[in-house]
C-alpha positions as CSV (number, residue, x, y, z in Angstrom):
1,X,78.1,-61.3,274.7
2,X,80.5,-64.0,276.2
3,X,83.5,-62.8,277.7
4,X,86.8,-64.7,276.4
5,X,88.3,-66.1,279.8
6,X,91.8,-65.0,279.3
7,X,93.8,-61.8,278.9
8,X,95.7,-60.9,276.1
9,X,99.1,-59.6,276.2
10,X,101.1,-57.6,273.4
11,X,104.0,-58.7,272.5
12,X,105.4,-55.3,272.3
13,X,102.9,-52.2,273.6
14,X,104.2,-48.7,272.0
15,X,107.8,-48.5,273.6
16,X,106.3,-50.0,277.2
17,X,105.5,-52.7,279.4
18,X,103.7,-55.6,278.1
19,X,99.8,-54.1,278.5
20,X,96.7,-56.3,279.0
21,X,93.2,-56.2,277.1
22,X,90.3,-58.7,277.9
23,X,88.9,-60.1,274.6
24,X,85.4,-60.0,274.0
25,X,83.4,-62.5,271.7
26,X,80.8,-60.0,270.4
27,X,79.6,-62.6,267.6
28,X,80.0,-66.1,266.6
29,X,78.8,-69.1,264.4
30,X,79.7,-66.7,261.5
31,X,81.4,-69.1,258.4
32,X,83.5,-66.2,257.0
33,X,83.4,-63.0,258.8
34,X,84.7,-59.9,256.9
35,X,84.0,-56.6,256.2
36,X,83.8,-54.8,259.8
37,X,82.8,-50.9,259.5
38,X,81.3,-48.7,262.4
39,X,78.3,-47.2,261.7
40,X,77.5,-43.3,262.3
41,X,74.1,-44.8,264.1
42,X,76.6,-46.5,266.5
43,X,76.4,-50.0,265.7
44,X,79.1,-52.4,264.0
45,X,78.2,-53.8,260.7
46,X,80.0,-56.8,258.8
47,X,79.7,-59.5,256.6
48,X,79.4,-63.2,256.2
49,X,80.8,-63.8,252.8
50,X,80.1,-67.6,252.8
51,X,76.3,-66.8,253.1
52,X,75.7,-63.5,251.6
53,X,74.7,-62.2,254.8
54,X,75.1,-58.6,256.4
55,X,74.6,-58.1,260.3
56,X,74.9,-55.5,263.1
57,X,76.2,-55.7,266.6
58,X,75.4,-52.9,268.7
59,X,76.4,-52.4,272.4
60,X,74.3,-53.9,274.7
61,X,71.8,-55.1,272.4
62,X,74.0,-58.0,270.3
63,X,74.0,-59.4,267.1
64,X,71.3,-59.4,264.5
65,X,71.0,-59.7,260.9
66,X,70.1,-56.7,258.5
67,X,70.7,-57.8,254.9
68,X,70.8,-60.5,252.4
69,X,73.0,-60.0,249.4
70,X,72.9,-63.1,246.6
71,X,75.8,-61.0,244.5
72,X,78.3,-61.9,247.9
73,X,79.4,-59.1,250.2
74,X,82.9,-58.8,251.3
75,X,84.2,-55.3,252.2
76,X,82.1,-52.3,253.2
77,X,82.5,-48.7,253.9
78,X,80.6,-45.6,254.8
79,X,80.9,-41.9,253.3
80,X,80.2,-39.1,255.8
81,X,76.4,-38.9,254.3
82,X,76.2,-42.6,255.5
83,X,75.6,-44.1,252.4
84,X,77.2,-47.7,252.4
85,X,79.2,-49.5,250.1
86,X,79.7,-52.7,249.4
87,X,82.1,-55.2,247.4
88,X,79.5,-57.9,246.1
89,X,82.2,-60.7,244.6
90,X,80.0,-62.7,243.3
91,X,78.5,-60.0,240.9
92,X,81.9,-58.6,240.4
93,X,80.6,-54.9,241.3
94,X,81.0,-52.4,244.2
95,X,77.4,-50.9,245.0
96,X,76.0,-47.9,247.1
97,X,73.5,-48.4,249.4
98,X,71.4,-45.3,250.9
99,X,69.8,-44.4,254.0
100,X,66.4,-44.8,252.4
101,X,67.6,-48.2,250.6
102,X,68.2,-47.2,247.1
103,X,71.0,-48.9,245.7
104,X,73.4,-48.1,243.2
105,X,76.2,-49.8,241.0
106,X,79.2,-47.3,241.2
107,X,82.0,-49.9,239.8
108,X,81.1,-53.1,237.7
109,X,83.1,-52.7,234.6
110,X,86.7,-51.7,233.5
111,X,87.1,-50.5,229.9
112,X,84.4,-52.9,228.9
113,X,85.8,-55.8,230.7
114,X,83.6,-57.3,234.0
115,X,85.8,-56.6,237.6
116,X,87.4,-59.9,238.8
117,X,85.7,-60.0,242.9
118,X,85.8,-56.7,244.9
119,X,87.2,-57.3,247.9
120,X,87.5,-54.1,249.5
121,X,86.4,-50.4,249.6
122,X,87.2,-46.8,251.7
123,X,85.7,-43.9,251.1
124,X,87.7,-40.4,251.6
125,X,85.8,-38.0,252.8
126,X,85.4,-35.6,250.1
127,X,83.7,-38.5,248.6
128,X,87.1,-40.4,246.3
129,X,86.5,-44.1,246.2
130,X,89.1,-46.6,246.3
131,X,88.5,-50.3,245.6
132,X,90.5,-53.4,245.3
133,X,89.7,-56.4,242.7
134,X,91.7,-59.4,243.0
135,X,91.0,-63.5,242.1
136,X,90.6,-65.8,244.4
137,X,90.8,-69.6,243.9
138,X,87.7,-70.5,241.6
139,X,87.7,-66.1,240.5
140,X,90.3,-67.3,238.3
141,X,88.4,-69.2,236.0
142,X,86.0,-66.2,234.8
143,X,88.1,-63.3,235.2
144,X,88.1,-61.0,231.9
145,X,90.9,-58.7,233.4
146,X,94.5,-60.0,232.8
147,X,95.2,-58.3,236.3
148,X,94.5,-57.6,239.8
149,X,93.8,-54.1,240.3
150,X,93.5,-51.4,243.0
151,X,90.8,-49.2,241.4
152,X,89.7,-45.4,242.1
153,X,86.4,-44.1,241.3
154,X,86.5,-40.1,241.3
155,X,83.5,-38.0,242.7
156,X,82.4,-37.8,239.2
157,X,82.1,-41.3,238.8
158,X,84.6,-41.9,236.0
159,X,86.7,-45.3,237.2
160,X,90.3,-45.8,237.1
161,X,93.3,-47.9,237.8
162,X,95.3,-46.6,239.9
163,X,97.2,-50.5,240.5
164,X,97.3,-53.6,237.8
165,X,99.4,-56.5,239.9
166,X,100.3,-60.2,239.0
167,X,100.0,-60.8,242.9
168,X,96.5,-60.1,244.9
169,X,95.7,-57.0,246.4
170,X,93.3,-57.2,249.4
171,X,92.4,-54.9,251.9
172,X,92.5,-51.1,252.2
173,X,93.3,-48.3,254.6
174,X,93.4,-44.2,254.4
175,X,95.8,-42.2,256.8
176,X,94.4,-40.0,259.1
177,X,95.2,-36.9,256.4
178,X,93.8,-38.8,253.7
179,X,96.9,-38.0,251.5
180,X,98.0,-42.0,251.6
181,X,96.4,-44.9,250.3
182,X,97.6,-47.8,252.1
183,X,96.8,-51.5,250.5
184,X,97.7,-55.2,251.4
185,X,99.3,-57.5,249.0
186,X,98.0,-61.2,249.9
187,X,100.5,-62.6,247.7
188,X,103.6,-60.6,248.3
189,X,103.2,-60.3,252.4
190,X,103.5,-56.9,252.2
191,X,101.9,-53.3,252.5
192,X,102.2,-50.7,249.5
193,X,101.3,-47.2,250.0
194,X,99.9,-44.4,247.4
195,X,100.2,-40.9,247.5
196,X,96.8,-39.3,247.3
197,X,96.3,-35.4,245.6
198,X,93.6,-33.6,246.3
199,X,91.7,-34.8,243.6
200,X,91.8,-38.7,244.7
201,X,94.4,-39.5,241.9
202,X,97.1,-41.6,243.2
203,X,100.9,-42.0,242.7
204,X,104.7,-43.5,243.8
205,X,103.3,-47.0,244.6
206,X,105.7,-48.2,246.8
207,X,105.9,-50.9,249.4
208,X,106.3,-49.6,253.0
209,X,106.1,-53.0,255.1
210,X,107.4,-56.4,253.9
211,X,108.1,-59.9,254.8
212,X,104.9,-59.9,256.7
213,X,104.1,-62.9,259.1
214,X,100.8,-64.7,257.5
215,X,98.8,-63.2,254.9
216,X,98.0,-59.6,255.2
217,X,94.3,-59.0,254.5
218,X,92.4,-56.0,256.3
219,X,93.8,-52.4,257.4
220,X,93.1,-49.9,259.7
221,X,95.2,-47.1,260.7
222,X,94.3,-44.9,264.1
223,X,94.5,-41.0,264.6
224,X,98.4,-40.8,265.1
225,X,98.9,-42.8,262.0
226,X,99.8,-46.4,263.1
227,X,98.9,-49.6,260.9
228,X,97.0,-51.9,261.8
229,X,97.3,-55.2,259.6
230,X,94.7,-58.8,259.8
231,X,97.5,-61.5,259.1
232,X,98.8,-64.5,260.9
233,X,98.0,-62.2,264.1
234,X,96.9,-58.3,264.1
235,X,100.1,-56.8,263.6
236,X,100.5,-52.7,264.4
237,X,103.2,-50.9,262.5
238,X,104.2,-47.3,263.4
239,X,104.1,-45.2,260.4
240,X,107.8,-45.9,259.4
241,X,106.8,-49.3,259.3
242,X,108.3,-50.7,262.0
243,X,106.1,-53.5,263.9
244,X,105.3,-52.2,267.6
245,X,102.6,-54.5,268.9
246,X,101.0,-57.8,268.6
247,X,97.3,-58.4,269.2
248,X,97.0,-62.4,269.2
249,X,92.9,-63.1,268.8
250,X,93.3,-67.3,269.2
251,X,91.6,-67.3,265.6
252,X,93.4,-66.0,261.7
253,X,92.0,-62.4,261.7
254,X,90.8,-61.6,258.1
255,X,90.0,-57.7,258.5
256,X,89.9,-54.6,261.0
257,X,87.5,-51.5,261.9
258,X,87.6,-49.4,264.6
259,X,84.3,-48.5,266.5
260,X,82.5,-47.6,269.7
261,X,81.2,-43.8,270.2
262,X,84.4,-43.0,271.3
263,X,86.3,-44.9,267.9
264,X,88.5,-46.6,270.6
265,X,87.7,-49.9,270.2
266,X,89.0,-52.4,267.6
267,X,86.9,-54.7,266.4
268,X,88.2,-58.1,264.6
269,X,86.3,-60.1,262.2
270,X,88.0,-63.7,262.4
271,X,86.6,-66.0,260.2
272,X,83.6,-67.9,262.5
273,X,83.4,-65.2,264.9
274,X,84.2,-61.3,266.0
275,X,86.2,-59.6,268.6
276,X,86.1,-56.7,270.4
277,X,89.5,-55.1,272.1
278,X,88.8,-52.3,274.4
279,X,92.5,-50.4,273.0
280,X,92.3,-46.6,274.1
281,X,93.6,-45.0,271.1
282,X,91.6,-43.7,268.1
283,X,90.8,-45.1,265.1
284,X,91.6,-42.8,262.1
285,X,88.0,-41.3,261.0
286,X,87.5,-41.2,257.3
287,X,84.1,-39.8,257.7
288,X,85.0,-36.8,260.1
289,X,85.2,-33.4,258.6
């Protein structure tokens, strides 16, 4: 692990003081670093999307790799069985991935039309899927959707469309309740939020933070319900939607996930490498009962 020789400080910290964090570089040499999800056997897994490639950083051990995925992976998330999922753009499906290795397509097709690219997936824990499918640069050229959607997939395995957008959605976050559905919009700066029932089926799209600075991309939220955005910087929202701190990382942070055994830790995948910010608040659990 190499240490970052310089201390960060937020531009605003929760109401406060300025606080400090030392910056850790916990991998590097990556070419596009995405995907970042903590493990329930306490390690940090993420993608290279650039070269197919899944690894693992655990504490104290470093990085290694653990996977090789010619469909692409982009976004992953666990369930609270620990079953992984994964956006594979490049086969324009969102798979499940077992503890004994058995994999399974959950989302490849909508009303007999291929997806555009998956991008990125939560899990709730009673097992609702949620998924986003926009078109990136060359994406275009294939796509058979004449939109970019933010998708559901129910716990029975039916697939629907809970989003269809001209602009890109891109990343994905759950509050702590599970009762909103909170989702980026590259193209519009901005973060809309879903009201989830208790089945999973979502309603009153509406956006809750604009005029963003940089492109919004991953999302995380932590136990009291802050937002955590990957755009120019990591920007944190309170729940109204009002920005209360600024995590600056050097390099364009492209997505969020918080980890450690004590989930207070935020790690940062930022395009060639990934950052670890000692915070001491919780991430929100989507697995925890």
């Amino acid at each position: 692990m190499t240490r970052v020789a310089a201390l960060l400080f937020a531009a605003i910290a929760w109401g406060q003081a300025p606080q400090q964090y030392t910056i850790e570089v916990v991998a590097k040499g990556m070419r596009f670093a995405d995907g970042p999800v903590w493990s329930l056997e306490d390690f940090l897994l993420f993608s290279d999307t650039v070269t197919d490639k899944q690894h693992k950083f655990t504490p104290g051990k470093g990085v290694s790799e653990i996977g090789n995925r010619p469909g692409g992976t982009a976004g992953n998330a666990y369930d609270e069985k620990g079953n992984l999922y994964t956006c594979e753009f490049r086969e324009r499906r969102v798979t499940r991935t077992a503890k004994n290795g058995k994999v399974d397509v959950i989302a490849a097709r909508f009303e007999g039309k291929r997806l555009n690219a998956p991008n990125d997936v939560v899990v709730r824990r009673d097992g609702n899927v949620y998924f986003t499918d926009p078109a990136f640069g060359n994406q275009e050229d294939t796509r058979e959707l004449d939109f970019n959607g933010v998708f559901h997939v129910t716990t029975r395995g039916q697939i629907e469309a809970i989003a269809k957008w001209k602009t890109r959605p891109n990343g994905l976050a759950l509050s702590p309740n599970g009762r909103t559905l909170y989702v980026s919009d590259s193209d519009g700066q901005s973060i809309h939020a879903f009201d989830l029932d208790r089945a999973g089926a979502a309603s009153n799209d509406r956006v809750v933070i604009s005029k963003i600075r940089g492109v919004p991309a991953g999302l995380r939220t932590d136990e009291t319900g802050n937002i955590y955005v990957a755009a120019k910087d990591v920007l944190v929202y309170s729940p109204q939607g009002e920005l209360v701190r600024t995590i600056q990382t050097g390099e364009t942070p492209s997505n969020l996930a918080f980890g450690d055994p004590d989930f207070s830790t935020l790690y940062v995948t930022a395009r060639t490498s990934v950052y670890r910010i000692r915070l001491g608040v919780k991430g929100a659990v989507p697995y925890s009962p």
